[in-house]
C-alpha positions as a Markdown table, in Angstrom:
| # | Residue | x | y | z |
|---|---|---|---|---|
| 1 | Unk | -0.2 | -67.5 | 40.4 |
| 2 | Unk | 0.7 | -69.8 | 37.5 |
| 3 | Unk | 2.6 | -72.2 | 39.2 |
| 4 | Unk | 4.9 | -72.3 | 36.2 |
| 5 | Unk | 8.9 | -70.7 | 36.5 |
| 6 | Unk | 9.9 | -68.1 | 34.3 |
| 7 | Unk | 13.6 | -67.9 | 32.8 |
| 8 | Unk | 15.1 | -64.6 | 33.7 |
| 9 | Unk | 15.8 | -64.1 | 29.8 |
| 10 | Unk | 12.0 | -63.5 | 28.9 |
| 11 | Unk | 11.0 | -61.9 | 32.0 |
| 12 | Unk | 11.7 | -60.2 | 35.2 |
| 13 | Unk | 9.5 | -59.5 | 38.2 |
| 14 | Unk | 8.9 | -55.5 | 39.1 |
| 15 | Unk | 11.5 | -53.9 | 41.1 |
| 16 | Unk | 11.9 | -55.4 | 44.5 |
| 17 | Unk | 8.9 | -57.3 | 44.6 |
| 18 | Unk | 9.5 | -60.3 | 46.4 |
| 19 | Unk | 9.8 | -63.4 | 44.5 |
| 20 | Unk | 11.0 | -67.7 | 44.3 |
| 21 | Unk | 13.6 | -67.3 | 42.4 |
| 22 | Unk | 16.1 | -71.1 | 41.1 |
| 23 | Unk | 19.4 | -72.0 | 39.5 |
| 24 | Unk | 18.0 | -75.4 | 39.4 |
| 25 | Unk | 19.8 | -76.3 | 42.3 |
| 26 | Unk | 17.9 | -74.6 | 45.0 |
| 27 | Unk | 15.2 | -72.3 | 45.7 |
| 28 | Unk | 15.0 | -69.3 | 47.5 |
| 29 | Unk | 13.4 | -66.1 | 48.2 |
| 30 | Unk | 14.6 | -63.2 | 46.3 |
| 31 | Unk | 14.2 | -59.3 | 45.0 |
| 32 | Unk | 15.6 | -58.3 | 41.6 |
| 33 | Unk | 16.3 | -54.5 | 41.0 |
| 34 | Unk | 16.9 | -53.3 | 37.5 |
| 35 | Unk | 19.2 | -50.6 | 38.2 |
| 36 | Unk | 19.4 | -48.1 | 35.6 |
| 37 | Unk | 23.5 | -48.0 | 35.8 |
| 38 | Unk | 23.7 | -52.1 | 35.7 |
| 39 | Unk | 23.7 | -53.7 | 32.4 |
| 40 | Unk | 22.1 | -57.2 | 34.4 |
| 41 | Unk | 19.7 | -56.7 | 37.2 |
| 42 | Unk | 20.5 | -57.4 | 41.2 |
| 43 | Unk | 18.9 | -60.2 | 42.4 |
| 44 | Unk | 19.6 | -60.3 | 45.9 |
| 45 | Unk | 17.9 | -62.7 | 48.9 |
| 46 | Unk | 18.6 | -63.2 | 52.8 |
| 47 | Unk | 22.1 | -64.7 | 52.0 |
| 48 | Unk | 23.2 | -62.3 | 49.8 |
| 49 | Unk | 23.5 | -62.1 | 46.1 |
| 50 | Unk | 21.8 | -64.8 | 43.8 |
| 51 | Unk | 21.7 | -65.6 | 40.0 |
| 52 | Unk | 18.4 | -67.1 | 39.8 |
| 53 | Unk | 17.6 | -68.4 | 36.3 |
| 54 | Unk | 14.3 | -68.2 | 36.8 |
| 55 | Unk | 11.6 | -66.9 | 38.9 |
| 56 | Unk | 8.1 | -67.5 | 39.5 |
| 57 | Unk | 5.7 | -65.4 | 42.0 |
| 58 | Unk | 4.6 | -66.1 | 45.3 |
| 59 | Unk | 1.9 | -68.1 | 46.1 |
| 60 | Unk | -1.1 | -66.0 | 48.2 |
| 61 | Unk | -1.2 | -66.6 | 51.7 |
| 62 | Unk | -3.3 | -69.0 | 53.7 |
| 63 | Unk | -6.8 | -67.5 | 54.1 |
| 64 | Unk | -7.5 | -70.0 | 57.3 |
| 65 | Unk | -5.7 | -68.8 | 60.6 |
| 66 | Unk | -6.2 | -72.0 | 63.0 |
């Protein structure tokens, strides 16, 4: 992981991979889809429909179960 946020302009994540996704107010957890008959892509988290202006991926998961 990077660590570093990536605008939705340069980038986007692959399809429905799960990512952070910002407006610069909050953070969430998100999927974007880049559906073929959209001219933007669906970002979508648990609350509904976002519009993230950037994303950054996961960080990997603990590797220390205690």
């Amino acid at each position: 992981m990077s660590g570093k946020w990536i605008p939705v302009t340069e980038r986007l994540p692959e399809d429905f991979s799960e990512v952070l996704v910002t407006n610069g107010l909050r953070c969430l957890l998100a999927q974007c889809s880049q559906w073929k008959s959209h001219d933007t892509p669906l970002w979508m988290s648990f609350s509904g429909r976002c519009y993230p202006t950037h994303w950054m991926p996961l960080p990997a998961p603990p590797t220390d179960a205690k």
